[in-house]
Biopython code that builds the backbone (N, CA, C, O; Angstrom):
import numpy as np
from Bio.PDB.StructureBuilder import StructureBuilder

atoms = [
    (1, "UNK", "N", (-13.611, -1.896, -10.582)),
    (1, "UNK", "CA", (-13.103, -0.704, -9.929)),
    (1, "UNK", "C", (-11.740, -0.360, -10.540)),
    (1, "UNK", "O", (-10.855, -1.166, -10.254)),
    (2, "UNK", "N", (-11.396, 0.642, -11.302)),
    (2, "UNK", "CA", (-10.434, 1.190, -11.438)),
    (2, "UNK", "C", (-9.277, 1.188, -10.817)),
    (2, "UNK", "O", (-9.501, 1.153, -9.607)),
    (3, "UNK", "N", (-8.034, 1.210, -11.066)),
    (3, "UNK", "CA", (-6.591, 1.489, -9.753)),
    (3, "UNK", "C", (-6.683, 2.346, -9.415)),
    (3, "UNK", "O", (-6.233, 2.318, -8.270)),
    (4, "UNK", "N", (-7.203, 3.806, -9.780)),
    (4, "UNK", "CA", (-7.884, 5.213, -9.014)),
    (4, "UNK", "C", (-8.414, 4.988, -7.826)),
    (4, "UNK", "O", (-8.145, 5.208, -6.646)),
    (5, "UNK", "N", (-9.376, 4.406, -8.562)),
    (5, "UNK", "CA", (-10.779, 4.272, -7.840)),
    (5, "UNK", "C", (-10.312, 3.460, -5.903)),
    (5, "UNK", "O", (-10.653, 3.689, -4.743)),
    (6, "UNK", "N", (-9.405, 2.517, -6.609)),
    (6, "UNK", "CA", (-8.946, 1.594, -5.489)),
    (6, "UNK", "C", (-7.787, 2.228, -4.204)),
    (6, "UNK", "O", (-7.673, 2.111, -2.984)),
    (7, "UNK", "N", (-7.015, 2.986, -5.390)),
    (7, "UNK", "CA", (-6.123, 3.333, -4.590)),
    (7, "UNK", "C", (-6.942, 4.865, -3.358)),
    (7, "UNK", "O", (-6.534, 5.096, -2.220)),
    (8, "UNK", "N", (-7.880, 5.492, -3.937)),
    (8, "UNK", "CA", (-8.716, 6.441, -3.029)),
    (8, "UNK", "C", (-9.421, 5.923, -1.623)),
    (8, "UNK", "O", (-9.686, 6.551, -0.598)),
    (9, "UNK", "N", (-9.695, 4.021, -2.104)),
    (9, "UNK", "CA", (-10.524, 3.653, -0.857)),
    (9, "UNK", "C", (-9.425, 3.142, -0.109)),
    (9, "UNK", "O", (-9.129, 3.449, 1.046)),
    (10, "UNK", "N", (-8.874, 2.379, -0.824)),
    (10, "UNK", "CA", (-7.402, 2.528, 0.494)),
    (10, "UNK", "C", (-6.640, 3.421, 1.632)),
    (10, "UNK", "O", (-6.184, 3.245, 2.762)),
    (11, "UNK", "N", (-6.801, 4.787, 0.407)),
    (11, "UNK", "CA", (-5.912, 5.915, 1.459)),
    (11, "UNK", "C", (-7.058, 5.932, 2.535)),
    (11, "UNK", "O", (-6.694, 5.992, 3.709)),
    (12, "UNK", "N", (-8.116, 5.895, 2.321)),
    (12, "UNK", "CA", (-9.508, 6.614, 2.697)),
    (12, "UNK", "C", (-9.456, 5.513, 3.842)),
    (12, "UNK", "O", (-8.913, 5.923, 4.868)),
    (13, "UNK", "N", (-9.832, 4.419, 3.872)),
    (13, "UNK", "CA", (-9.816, 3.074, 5.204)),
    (13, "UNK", "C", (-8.120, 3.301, 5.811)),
    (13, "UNK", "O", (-7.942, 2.614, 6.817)),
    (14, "UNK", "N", (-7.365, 3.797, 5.560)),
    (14, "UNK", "CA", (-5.981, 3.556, 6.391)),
    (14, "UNK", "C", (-6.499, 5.026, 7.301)),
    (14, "UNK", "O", (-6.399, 5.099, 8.526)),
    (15, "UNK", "N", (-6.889, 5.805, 6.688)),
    (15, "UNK", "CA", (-6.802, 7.579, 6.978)),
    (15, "UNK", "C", (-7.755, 7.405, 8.225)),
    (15, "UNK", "O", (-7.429, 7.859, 9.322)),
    (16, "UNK", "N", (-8.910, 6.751, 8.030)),
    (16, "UNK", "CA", (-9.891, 6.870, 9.035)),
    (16, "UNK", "C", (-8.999, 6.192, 10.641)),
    (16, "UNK", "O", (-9.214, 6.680, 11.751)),
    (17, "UNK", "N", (-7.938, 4.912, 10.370)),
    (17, "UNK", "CA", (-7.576, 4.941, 11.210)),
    (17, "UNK", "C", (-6.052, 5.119, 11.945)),
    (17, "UNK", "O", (-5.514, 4.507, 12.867)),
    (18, "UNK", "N", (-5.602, 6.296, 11.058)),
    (18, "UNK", "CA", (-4.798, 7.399, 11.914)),
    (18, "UNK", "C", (-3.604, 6.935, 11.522)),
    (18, "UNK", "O", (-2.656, 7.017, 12.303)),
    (19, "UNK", "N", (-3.403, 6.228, 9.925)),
    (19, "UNK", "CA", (-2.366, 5.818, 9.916)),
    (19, "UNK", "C", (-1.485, 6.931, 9.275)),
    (19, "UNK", "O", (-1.759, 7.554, 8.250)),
    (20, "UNK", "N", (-0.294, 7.083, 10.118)),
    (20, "UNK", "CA", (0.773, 8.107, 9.267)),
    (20, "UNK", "C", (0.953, 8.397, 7.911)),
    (20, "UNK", "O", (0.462, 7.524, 7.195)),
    (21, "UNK", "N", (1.414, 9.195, 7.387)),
    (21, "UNK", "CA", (2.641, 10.047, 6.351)),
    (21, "UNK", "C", (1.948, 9.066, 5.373)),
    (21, "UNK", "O", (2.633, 8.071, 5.134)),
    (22, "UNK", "N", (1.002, 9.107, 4.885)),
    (22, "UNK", "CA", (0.121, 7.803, 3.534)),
    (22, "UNK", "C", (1.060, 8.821, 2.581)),
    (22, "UNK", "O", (1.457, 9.986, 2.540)),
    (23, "UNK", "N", (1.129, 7.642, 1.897)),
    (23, "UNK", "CA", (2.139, 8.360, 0.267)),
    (23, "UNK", "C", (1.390, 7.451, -0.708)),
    (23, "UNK", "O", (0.996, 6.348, -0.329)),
    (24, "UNK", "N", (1.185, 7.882, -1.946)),
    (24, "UNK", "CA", (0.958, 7.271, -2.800)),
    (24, "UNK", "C", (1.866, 7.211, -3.897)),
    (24, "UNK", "O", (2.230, 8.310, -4.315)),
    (25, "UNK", "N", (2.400, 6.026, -4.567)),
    (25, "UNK", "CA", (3.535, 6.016, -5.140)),
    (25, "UNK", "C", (2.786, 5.691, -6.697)),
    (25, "UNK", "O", (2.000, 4.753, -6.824)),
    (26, "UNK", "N", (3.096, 6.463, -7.660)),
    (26, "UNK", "CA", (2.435, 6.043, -8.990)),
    (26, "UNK", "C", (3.744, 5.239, -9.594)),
    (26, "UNK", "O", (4.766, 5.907, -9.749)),
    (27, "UNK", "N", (3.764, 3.972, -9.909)),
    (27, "UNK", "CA", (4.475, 2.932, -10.647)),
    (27, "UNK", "C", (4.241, 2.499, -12.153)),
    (27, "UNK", "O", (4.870, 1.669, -12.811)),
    (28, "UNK", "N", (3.236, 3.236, -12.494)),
    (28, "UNK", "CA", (2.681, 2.915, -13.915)),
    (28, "UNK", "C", (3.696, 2.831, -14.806)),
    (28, "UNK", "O", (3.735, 2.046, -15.753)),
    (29, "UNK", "N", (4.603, 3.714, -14.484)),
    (29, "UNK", "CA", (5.781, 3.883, -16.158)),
    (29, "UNK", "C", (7.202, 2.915, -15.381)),
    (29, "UNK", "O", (8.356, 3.064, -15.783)),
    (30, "UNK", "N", (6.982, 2.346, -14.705)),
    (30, "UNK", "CA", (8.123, 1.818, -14.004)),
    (30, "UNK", "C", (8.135, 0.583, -13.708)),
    (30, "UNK", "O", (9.242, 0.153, -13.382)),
    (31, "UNK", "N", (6.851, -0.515, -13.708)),
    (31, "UNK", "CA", (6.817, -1.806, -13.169)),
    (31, "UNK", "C", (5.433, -1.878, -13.570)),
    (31, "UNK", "O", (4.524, -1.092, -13.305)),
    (32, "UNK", "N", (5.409, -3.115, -14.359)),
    (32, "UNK", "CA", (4.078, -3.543, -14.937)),
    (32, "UNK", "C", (3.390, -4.939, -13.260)),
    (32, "UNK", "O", (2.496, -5.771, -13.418)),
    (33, "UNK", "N", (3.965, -4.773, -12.275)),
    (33, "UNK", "CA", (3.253, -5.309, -11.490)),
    (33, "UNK", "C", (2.173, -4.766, -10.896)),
    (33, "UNK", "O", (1.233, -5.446, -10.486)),
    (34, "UNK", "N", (2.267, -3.004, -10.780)),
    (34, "UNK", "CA", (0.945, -2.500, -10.121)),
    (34, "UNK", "C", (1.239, -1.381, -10.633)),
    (34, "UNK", "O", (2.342, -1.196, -11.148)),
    (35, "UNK", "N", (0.168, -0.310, -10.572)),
    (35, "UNK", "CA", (-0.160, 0.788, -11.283)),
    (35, "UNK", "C", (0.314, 1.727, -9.427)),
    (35, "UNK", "O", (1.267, 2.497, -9.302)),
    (36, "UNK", "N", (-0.325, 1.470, -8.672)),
    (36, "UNK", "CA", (0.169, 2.181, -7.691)),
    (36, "UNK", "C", (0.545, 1.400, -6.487)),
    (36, "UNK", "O", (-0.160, 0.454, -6.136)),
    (37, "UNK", "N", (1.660, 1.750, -5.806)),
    (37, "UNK", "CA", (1.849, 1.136, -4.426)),
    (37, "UNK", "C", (1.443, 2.504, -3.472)),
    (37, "UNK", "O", (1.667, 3.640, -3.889)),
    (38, "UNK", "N", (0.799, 2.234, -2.100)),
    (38, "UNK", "CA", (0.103, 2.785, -1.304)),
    (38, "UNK", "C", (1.021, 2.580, -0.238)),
    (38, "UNK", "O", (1.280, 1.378, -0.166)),
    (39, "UNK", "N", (1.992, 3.663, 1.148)),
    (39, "UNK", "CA", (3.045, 3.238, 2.032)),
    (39, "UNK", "C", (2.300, 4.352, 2.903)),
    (39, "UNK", "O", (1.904, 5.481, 2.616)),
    (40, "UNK", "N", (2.266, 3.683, 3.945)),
    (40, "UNK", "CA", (1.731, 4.375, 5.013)),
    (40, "UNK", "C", (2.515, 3.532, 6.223)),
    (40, "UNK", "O", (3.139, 2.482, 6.066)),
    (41, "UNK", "N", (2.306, 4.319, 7.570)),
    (41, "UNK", "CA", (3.376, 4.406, 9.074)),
    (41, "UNK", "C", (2.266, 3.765, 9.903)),
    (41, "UNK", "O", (1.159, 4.272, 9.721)),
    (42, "UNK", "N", (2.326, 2.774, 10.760)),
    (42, "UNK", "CA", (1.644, 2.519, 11.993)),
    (42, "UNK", "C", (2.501, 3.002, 13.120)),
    (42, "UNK", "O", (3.628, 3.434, 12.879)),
    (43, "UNK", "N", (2.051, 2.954, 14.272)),
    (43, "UNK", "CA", (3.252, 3.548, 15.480)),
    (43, "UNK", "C", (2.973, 2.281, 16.352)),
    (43, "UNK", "O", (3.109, 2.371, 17.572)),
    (44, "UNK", "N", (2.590, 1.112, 15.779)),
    (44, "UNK", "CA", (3.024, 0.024, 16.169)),
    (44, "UNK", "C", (2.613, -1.280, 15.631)),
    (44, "UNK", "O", (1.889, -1.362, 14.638)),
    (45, "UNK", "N", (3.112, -2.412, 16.339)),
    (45, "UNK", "CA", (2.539, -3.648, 15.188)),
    (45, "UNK", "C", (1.177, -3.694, 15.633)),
    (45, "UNK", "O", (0.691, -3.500, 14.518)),
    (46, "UNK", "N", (0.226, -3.793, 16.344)),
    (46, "UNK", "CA", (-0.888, -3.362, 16.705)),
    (46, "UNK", "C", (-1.700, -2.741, 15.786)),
    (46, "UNK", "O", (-2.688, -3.210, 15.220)),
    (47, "UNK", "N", (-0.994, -1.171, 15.634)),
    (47, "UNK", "CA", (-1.700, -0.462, 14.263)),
    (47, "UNK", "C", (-1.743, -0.869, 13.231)),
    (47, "UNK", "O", (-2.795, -1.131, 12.647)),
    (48, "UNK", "N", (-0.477, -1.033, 12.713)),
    (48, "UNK", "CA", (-0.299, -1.328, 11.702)),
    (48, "UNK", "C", (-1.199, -2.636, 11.271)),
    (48, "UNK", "O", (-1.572, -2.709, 10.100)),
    (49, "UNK", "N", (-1.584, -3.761, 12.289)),
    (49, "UNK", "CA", (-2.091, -4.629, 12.090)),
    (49, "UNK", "C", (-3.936, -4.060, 12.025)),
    (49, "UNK", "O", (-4.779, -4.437, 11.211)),
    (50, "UNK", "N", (-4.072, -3.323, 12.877)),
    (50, "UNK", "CA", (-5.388, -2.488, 12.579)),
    (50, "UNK", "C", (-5.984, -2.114, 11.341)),
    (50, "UNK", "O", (-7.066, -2.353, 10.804)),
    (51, "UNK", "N", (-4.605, -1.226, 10.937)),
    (51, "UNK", "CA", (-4.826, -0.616, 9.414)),
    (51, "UNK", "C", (-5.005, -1.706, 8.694)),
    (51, "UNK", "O", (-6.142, -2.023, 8.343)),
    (52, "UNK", "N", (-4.285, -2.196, 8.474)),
    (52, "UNK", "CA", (-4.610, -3.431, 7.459)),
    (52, "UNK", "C", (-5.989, -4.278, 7.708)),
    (52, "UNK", "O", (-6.785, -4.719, 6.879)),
    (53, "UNK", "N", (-5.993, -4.327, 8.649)),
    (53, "UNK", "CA", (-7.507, -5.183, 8.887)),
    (53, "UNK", "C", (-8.744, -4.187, 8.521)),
    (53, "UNK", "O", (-9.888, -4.521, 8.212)),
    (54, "UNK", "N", (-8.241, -2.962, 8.630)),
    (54, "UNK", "CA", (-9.701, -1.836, 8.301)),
    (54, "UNK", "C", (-9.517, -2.010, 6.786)),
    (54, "UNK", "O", (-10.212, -2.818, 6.171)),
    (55, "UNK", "N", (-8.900, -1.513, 6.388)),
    (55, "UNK", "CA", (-8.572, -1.689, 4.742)),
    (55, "UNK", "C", (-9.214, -2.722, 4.253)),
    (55, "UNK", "O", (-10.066, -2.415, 3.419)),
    (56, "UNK", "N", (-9.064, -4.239, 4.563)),
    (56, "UNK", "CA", (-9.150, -5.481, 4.056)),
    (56, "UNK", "C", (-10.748, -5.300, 4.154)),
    (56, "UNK", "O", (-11.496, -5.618, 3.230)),
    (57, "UNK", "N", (-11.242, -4.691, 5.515)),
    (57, "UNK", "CA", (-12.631, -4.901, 5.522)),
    (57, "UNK", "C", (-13.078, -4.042, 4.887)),
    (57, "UNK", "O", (-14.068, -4.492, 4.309)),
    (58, "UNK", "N", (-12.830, -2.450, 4.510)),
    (58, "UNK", "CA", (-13.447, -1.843, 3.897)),
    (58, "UNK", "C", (-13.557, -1.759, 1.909)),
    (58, "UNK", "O", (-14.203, -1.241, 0.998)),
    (59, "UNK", "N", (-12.386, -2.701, 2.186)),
    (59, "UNK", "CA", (-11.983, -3.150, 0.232)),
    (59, "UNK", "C", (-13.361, -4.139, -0.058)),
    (59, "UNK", "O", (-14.136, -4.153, -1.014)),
    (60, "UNK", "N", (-13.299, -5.224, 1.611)),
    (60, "UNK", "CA", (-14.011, -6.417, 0.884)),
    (60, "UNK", "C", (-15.874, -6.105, 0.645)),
    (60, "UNK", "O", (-16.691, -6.748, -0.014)),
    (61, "UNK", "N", (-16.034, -4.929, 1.442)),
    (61, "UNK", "CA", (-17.563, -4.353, 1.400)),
    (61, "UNK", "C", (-18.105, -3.343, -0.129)),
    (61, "UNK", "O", (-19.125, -2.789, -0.541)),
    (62, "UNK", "N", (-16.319, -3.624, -0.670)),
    (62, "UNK", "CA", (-16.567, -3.279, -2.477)),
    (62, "UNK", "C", (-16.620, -3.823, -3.213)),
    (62, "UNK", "O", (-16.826, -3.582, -4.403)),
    (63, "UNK", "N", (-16.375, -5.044, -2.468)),
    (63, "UNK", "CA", (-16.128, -6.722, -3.505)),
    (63, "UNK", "C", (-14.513, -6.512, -3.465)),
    (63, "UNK", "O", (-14.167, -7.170, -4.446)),
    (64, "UNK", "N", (-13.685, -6.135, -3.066)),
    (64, "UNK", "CA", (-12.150, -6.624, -3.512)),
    (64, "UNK", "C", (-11.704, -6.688, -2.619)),
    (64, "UNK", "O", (-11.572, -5.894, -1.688)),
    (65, "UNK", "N", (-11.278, -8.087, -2.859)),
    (65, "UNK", "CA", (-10.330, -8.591, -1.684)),
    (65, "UNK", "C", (-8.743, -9.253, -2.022)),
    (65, "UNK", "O", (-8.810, -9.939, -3.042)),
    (66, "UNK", "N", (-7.723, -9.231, -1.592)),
    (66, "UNK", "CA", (-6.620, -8.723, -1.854)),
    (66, "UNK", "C", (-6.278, -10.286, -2.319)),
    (66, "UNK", "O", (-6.888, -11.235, -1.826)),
    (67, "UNK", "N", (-5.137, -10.465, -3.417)),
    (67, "UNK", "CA", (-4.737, -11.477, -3.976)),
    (67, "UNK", "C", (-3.929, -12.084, -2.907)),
    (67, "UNK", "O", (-4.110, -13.260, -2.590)),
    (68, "UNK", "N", (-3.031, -11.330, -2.323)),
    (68, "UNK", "CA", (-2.385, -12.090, -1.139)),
    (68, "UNK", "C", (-2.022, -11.299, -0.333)),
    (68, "UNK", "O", (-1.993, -10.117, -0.673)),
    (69, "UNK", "N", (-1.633, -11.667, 0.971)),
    (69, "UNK", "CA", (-1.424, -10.720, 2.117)),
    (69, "UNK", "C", (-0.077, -11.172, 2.807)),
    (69, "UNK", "O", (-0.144, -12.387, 2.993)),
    (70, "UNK", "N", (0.957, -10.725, 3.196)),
    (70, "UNK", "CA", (1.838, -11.190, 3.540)),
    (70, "UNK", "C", (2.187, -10.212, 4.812)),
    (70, "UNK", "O", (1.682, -9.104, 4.995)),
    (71, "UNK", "N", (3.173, -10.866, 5.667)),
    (71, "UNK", "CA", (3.828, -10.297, 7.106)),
    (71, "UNK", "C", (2.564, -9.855, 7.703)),
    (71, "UNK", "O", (2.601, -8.627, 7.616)),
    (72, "UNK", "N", (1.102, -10.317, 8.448)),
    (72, "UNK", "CA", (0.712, -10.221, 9.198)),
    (72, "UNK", "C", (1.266, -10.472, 10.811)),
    (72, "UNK", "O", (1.581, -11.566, 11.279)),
    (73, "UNK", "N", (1.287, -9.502, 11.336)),
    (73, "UNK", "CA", (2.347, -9.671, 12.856)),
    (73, "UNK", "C", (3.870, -9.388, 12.644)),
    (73, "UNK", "O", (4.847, -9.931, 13.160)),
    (74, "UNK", "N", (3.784, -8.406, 11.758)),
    (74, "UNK", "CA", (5.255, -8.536, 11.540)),
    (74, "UNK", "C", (6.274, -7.275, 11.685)),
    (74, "UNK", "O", (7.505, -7.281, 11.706)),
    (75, "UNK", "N", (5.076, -5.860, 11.808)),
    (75, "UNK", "CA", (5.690, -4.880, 11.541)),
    (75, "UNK", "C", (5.448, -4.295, 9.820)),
    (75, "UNK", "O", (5.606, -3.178, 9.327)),
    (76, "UNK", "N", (4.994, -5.627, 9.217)),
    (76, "UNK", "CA", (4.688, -4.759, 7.826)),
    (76, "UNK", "C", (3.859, -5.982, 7.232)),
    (76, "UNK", "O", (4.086, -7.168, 6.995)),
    (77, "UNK", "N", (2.750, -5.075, 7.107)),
    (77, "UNK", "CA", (1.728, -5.968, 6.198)),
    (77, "UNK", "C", (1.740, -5.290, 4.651)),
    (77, "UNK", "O", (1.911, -4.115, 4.325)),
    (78, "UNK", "N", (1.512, -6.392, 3.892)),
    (78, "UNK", "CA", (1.523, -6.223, 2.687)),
    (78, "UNK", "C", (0.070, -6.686, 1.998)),
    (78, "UNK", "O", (-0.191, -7.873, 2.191)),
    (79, "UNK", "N", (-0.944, -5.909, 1.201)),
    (79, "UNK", "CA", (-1.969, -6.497, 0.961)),
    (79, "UNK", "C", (-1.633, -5.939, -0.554)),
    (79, "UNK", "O", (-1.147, -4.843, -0.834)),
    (80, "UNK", "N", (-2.057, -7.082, -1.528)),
    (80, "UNK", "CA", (-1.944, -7.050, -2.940)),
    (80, "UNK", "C", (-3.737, -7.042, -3.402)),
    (80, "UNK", "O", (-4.552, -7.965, -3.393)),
    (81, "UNK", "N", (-3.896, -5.496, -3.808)),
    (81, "UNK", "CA", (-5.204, -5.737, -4.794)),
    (81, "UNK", "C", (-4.923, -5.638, -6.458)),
    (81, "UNK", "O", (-5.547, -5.023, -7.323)),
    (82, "UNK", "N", (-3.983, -6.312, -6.528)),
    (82, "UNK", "CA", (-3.903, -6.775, -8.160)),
    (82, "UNK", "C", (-3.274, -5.731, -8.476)),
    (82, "UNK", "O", (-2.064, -5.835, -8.274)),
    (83, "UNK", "N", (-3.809, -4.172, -9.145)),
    (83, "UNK", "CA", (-2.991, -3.271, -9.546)),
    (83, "UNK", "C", (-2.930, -2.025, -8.578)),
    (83, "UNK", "O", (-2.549, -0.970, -9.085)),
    (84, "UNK", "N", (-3.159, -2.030, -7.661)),
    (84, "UNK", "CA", (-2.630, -1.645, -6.106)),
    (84, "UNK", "C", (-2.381, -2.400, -5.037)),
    (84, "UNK", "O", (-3.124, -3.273, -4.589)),
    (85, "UNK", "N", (-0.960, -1.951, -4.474)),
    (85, "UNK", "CA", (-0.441, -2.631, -3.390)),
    (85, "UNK", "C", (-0.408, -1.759, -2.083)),
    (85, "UNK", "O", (-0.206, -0.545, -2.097)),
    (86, "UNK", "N", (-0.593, -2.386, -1.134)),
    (86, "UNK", "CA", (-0.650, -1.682, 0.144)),
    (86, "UNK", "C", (0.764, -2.121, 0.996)),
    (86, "UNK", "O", (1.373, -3.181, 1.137)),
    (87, "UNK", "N", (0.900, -1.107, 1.352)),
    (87, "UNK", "CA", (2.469, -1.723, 2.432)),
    (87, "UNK", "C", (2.053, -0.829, 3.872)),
    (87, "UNK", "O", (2.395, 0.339, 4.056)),
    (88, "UNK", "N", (1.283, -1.614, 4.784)),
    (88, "UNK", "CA", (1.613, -0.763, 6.236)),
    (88, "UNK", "C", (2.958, -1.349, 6.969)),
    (88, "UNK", "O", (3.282, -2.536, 7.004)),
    (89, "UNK", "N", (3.607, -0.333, 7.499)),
    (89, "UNK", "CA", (4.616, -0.615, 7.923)),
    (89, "UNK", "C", (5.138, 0.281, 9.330)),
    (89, "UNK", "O", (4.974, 1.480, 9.559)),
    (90, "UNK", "N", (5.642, -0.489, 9.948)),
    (90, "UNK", "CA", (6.026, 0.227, 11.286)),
    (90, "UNK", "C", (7.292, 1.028, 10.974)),
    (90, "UNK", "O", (8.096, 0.503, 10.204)),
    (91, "UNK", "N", (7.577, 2.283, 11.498)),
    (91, "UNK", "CA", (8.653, 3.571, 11.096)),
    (91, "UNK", "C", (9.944, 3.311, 10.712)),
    (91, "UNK", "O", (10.596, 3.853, 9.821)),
    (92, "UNK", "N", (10.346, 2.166, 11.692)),
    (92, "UNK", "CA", (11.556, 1.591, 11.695)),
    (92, "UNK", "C", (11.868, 0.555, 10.133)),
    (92, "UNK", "O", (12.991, 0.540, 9.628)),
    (93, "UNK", "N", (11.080, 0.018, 9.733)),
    (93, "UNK", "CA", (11.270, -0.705, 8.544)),
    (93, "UNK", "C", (10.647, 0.369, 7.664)),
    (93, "UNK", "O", (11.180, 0.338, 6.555)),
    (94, "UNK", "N", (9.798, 1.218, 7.750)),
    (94, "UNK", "CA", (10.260, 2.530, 6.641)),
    (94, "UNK", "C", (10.970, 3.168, 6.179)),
    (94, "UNK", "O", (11.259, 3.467, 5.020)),
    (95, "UNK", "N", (11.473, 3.550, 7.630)),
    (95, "UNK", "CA", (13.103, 4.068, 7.212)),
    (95, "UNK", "C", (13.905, 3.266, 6.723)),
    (95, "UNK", "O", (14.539, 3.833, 5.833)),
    (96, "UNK", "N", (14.181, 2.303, 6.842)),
    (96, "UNK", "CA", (15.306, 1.470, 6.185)),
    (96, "UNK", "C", (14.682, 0.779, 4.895)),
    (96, "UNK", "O", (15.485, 0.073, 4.284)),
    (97, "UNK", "N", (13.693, 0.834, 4.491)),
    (97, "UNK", "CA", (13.523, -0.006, 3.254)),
    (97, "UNK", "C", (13.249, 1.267, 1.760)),
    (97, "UNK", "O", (13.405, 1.127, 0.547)),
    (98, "UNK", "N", (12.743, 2.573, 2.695)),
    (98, "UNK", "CA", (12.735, 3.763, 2.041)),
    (98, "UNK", "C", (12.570, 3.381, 0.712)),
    (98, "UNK", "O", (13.365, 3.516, -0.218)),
    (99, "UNK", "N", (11.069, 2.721, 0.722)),
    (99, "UNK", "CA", (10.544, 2.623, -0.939)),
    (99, "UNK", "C", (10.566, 3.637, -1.265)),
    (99, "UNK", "O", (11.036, 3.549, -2.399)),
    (100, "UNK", "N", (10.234, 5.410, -0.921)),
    (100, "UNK", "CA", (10.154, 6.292, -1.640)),
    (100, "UNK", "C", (10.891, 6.190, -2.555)),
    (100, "UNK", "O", (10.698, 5.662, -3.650)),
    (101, "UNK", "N", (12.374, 7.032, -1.873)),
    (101, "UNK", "CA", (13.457, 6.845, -2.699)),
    (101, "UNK", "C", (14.074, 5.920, -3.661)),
    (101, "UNK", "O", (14.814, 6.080, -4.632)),
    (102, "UNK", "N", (13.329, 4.510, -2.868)),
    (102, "UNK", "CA", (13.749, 3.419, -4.113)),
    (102, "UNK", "C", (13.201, 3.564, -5.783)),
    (102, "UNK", "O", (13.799, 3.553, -6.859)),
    (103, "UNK", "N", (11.821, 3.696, -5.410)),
    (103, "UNK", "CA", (10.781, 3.465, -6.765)),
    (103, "UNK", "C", (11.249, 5.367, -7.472)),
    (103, "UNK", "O", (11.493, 5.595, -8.657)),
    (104, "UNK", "N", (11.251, 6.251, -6.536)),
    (104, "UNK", "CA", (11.402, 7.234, -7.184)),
    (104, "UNK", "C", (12.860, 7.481, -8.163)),
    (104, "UNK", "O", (12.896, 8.334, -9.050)),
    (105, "UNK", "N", (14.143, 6.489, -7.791)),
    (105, "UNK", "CA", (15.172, 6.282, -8.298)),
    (105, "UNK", "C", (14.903, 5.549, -9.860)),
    (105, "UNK", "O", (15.375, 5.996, -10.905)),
    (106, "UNK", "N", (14.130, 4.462, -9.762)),
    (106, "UNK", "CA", (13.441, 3.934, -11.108)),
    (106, "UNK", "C", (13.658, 4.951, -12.403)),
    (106, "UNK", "O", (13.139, 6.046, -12.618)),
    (107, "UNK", "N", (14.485, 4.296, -13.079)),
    (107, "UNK", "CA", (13.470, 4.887, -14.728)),
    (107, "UNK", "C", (12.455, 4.599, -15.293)),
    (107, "UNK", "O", (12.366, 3.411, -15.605)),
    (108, "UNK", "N", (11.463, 5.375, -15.608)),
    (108, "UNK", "CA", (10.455, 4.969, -16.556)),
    (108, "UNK", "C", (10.897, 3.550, -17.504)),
    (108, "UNK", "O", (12.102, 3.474, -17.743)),
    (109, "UNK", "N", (10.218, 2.685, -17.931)),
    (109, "UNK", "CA", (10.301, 1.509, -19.083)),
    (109, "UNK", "C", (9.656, 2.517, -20.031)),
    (109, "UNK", "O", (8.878, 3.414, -19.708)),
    (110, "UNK", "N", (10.157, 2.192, -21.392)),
    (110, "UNK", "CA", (9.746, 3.107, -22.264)),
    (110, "UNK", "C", (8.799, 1.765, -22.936)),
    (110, "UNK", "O", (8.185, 1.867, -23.998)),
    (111, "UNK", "N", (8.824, 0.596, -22.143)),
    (111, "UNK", "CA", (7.954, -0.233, -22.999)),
    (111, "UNK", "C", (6.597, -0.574, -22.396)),
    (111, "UNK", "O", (5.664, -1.140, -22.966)),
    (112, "UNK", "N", (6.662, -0.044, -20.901)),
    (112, "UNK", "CA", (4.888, 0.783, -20.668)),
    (112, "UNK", "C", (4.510, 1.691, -20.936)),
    (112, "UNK", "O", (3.368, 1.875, -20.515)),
    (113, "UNK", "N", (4.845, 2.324, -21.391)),
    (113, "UNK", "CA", (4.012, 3.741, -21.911)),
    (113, "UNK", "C", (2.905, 3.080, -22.984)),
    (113, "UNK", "O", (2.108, 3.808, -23.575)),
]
sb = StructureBuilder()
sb.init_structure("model")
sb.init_model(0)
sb.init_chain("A")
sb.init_seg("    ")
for serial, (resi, resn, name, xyz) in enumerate(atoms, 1):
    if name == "N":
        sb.init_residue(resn, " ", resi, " ")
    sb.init_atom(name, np.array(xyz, "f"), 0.0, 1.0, " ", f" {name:<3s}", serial, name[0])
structure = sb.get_structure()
């Protein structure tokens, strides 16, 4: 499956369950760890723990299942599918960790291209 391909079933399993403001962040020219990071809002640890569990199940009914998963119960789950990353996160650690702005601050590496 492609990082396209991956990052579409992601938005697509978070979307079905109502998770906020999904952004898709393209990282390709900026960090050879993932091609895209995926940031989406729960409106609580509950959801957020939801989303992630729909995701995980609807990745693993494609065959992909995430290299590692971190902060389950925490307010922000993190699921790694190799060259997409998922970050659900509750509003309050959105706002303050404001990957947008972080990754969008990035310069391109001129040695991924």
């Amino acid at each position: 499956m492609t990082s396209k391909k991956k990052a579409e079933a992601i938005i697509a399993a978070a979307d079905e369950l109502k998770a906020e403001n999904i952004e898709t962040l393209d990282v390709r020219a900026k960090t050879s760890v993932a091609d895209y990071f995926i940031v989406c809002t729960g409106t609580s640890d509950r959801h957020v723990s939801s989303v992630a569990d729909r995701v995980a199940e609807k990745m693993a009914e494609q065959g992909e299942k995430p290299t590692r998963v971190e902060g389950e119960r925490s307010g922000w789950v993190l699921q790694d599918y190799g060259d997409v990353i998922l970050h659900v996160m509750r509003e309050e650690q959105r706002q303050f960790y404001d990957m947008e702005a972080l990754w969008k601050a990035v310069r391109p590496d001129p040695d991924l291209r």
